[in-house]
N, C-alpha and C positions, 0 to 999 in steps of 0.2 A: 339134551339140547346143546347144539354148540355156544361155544363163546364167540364172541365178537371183537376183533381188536380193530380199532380206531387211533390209534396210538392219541388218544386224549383220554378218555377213563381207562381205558387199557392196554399197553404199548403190546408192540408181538416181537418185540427181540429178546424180550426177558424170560416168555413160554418160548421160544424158540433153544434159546441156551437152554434151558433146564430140560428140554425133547434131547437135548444133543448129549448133557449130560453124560450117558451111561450107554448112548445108540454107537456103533462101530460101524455104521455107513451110512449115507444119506444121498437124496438125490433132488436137486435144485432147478428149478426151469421159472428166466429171468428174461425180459425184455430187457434189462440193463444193469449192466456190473462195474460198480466204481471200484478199480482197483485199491483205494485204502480204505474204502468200505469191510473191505475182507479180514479187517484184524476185530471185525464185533465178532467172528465166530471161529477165528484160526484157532486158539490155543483147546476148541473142541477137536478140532479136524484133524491136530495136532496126536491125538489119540488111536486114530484111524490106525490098522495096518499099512494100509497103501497095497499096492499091487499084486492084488489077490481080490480083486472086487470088491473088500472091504476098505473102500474109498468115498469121497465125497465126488460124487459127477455134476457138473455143472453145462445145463446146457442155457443157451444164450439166445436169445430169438434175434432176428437179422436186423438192423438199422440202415435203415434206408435215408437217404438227404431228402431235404424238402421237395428239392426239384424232382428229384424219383418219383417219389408218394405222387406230387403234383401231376406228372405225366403218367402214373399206372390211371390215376383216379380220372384224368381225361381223355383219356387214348379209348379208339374204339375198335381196338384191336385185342383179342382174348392173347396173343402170342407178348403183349406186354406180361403176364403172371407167369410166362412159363419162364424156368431158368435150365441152363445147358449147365456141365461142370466148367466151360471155360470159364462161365459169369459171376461161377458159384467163388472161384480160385480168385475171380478178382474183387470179387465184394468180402471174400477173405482177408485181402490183402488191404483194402478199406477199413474192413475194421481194426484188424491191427496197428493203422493208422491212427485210428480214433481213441483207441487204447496208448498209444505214444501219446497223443496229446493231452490225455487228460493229466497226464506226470507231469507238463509246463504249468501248468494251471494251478494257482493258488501259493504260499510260501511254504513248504513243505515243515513239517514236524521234525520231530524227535520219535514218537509215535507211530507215525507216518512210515519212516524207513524202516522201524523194526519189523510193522507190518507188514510190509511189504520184501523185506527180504525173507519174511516167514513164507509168506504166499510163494516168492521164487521157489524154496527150499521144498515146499510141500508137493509143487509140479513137479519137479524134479525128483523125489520119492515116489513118485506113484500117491501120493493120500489123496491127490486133488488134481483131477481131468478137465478140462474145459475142452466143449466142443461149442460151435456155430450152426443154430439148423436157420438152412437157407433157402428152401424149397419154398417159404414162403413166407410172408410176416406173420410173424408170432409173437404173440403179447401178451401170453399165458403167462402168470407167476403162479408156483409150484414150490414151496418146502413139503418133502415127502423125506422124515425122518424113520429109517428101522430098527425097532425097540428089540426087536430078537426076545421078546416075549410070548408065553403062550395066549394072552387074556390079553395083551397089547401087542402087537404083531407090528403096527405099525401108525407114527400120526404125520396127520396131512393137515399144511395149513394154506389152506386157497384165498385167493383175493386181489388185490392191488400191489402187494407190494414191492418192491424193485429191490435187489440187494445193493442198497445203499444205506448209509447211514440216515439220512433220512427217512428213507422209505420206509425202516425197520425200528426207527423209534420215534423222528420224531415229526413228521409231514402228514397231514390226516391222511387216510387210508382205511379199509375195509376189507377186514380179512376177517375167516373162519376156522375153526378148528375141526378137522377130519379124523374122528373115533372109529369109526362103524369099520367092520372089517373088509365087507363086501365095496364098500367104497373106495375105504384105501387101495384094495387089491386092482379096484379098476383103474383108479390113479396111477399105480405102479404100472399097468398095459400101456396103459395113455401114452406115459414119459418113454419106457422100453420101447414102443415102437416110434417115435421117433427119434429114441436116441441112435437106431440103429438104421437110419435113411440114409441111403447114400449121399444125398446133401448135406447130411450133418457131418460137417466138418471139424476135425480136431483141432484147436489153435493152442495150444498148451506149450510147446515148441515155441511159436512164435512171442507168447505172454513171456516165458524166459527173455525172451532175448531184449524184450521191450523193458522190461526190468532192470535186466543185467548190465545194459548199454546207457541206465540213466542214470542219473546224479544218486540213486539209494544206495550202487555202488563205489561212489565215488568215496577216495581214501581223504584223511584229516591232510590239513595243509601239516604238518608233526611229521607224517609218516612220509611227506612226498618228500623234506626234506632231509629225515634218515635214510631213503632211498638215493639220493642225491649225493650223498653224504659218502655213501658205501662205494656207490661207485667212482668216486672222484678220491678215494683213498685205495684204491684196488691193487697199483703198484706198492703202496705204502704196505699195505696188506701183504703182498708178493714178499716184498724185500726181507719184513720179518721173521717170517714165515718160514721161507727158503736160506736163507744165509746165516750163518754161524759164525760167533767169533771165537777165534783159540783161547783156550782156558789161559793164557800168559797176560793174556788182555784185558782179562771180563775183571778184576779188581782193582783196576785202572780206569773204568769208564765208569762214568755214573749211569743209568738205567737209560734217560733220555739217548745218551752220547751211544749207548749202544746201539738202542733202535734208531737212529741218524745213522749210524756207519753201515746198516744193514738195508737201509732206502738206499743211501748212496749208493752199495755195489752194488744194487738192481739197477740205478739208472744208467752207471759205469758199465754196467754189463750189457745192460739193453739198447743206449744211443752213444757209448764210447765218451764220456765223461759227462761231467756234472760244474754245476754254478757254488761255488763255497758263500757260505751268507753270514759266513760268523763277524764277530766284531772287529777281525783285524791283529792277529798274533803274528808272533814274531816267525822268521822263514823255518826257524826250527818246529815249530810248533804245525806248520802248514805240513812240512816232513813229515811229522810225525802224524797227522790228522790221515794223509794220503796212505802211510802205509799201513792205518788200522784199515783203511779203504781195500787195500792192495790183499791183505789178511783173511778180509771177510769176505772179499769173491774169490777169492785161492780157497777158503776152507770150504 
């Protein structure tokens, strides 16, 4: 007999992790994917080979606006359900919208970012696909975990729920568990042949960039200011760097006075002199300041 999850007597993220355990691929079919929802299962997916089929694929059923759904559902035209690829590229580009937005929303974690720079990282390896099937709405959820067992080949858990964190522990819901082999196997057709419609569009590419572009990669205020830092001392940097002073000299300067004379002849060399900021010594001493100047762009 299956089990039942309800996520009230019994949640399905916790048989879902333990399916994921020790499985090297799996395959997902969601009407809806909250981007930080994806850290209840990354550090399994994390396991994956990646690009070699031993990957997690995730496909995504199509989101339509209200006003859509409203005008399929009253039109009395059959050519409202058909879609062409131009429609397909722009309800593409809809949802990758929809996916940007959900990242405004809410005050972001600590949790949140690592998640989600995992999820980047894992598109980016191959362990985790996401495509768009848009031939039509689809509101099928599907975890279809592969045990790579002889006597467990594969488990299926059907029902309601969305991959979200609610969805998957804690919003009622009605899901089942799929043992039987001949089941699972048609589950696995089921997903195959839509994964492989030409509507089913890849947005994996686009999920990058929706990531990469948002605050998860934004650097610490720390780091903007050592960058800041670096390059507003870059001639300072040059001067040292590049310029020598004669060994007649170097036990005569204290360590500061050295790296000063070695700015100076880079500015002396680069804009034909420089501003003196010292306290005000005697003319001999200006003499003598200029010609360690004079020394250290000659050497």
């Amino acid at each position: 007999m299956p089990r039942i999850f309800d996520n009230i007597d019994q949640k399905l993220l916790p048989s879902l992790q333990d399916s994921l355990e020790t499985a090297k691929r799996a395959d997902f079919c969601v009407g809806y994917f909250n981007l930080r929802g994806w850290r209840q299962l990354d550090r399994y997916v994390e396991n994956f080979a990646g690009k070699s089929g031993d990957c997690c694929r995730l496909m995504i059923g199509m989101h339509r606006t209200p006003r859509e759904q409203l005008q399929e559902i009253l039109s009395l035209s059959e050519s409202m359900n058909e879609i062409d690829m131009q429609d397909a590229i722009r309800r593409k580009k809809q949802v990758a919208q929809e996916f940007r937005d959900q990242l405004v929303c809410g005050a972001p974690t600590n949790e949140d970012e690592v998640g989600l720079q995992r999820l980047s990282q894992q598109i980016k390896s191959g362990k985790l696909v996401v495509k768009l099937f848009l031939r039509h709405q689809l509101h099928a959820k599907l975890y279809l975990v592969d045990q790579g067992l002889k006597n467990l080949p594969a488990i299926g858990f059907l029902g309601s729920s969305n991959l979200t964190l609610s969805g998957l522990r804690y919003q009622g819901e009605l899901n089942v568990d799929v043992l039987d082999h001949d089941a699972t196997e048609k589950l696995q057709r089921w997903f195959d042949d839509r994964w492989v419609d030409k509507y089913c569009l890849d947005i994996s590419q686009e999920l990058i960039q929706v990531i990469d572009q948002s605050w998860v990669t934004q650097v610490s205020p720390y780091h903007i200011y050592l960058k800041i830092a670096y390059h507003l001392s870059q001639e300072a940097r040059t001067g040292i760097s590049e310029y020598q002073i004669p060994r007649e000299f170097r036990d005569r300067l204290f360590d500061f006075q050295t790296a000063a004379v070695k700015i100076a002849a880079q500015h002396v060399n680069k804009r034909g002199g420089g501003i003196d900021w010292g306290c005000g010594g005697s003319g001999e001493d200006d003499r003598d300041w200029q010609n360690h100047i004079n020394v250290a762009n000659d050497g």
